[in-house]
C-alpha positions as CSV (number, residue, x, y, z in Angstrom):
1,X,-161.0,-37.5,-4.7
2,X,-160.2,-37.3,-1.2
3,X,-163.0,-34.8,0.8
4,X,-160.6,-34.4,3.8
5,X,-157.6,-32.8,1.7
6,X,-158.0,-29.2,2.6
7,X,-158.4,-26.0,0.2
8,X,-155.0,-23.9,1.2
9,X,-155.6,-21.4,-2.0
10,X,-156.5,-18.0,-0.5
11,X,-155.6,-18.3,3.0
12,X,-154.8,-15.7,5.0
13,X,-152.3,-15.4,6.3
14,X,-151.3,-17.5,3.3
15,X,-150.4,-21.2,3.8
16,X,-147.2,-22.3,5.6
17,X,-144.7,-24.9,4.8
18,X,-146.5,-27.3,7.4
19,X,-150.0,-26.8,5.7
20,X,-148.7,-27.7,2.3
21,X,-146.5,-30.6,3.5
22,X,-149.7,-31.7,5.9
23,X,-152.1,-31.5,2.7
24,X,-149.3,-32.9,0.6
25,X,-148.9,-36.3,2.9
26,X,-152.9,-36.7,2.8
27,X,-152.5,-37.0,-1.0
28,X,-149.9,-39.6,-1.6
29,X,-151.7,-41.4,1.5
30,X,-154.9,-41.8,-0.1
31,X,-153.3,-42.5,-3.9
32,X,-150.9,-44.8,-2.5
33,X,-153.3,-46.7,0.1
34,X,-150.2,-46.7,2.2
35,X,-151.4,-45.2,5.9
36,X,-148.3,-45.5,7.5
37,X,-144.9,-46.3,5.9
38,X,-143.0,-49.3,6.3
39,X,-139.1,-49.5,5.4
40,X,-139.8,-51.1,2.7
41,X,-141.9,-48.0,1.2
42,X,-140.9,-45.2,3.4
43,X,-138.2,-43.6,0.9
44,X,-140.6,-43.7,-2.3
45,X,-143.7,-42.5,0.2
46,X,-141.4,-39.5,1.6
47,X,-140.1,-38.6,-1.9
48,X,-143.4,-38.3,-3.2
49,X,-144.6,-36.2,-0.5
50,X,-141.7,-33.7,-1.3
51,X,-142.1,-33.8,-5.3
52,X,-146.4,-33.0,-4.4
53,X,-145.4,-30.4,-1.5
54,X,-143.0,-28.7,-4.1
55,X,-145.4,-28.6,-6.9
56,X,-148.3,-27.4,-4.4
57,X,-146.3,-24.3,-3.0
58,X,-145.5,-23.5,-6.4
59,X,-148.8,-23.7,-7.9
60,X,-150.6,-22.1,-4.8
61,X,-147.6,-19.2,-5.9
62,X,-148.5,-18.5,-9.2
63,X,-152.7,-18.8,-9.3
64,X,-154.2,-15.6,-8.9
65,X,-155.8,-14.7,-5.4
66,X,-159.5,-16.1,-4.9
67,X,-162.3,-14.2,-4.9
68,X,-164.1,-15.7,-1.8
69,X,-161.7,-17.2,1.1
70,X,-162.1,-21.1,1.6
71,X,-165.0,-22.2,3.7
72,X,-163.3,-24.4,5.6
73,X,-160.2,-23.4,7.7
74,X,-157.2,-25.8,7.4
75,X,-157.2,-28.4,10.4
76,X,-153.5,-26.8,11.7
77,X,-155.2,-23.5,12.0
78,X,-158.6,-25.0,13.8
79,X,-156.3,-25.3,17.2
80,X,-155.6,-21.9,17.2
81,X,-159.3,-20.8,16.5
């Protein structure tokens, strides 16, 4: 669907709050076609970001740890590299 969402599954350390919310906004972005809010659509844009960021930290929570780590590192962590 979207290339630029990035893989946070098997991070290490494992993803933060920021990466998951970060990953969670490029979603609803790219379903939505809504690039930057207005007030007409910022309440149903932020409320979706927080319903996909919850369900992403708890699935990330409950799959089993990868085998290989992703090949890409997560564009909040490339600053640091």
């Amino acid at each position: 669907m979207c290339r630029n969402i990035t893989i946070l599954r098997g991070l290490e350390p494992p993803a933060t709050a920021e990466e998951i919310e970060a990953g969670s906004r490029q979603y609803v972005r790219k379903i939505s076609g809504i690039r930057h809010p207005s007030d007409a659509t910022s309440e149903a844009f932020e409320a979706a970001v927080s319903k996909v960021a919850a369900a992403t930290a708890e699935l990330l929570e409950t799959l089993p740890p990868r085998k290989q780590p992703p090949t890409t590192v997560p564009p909040l962590r490339r600053l640091k590299v």
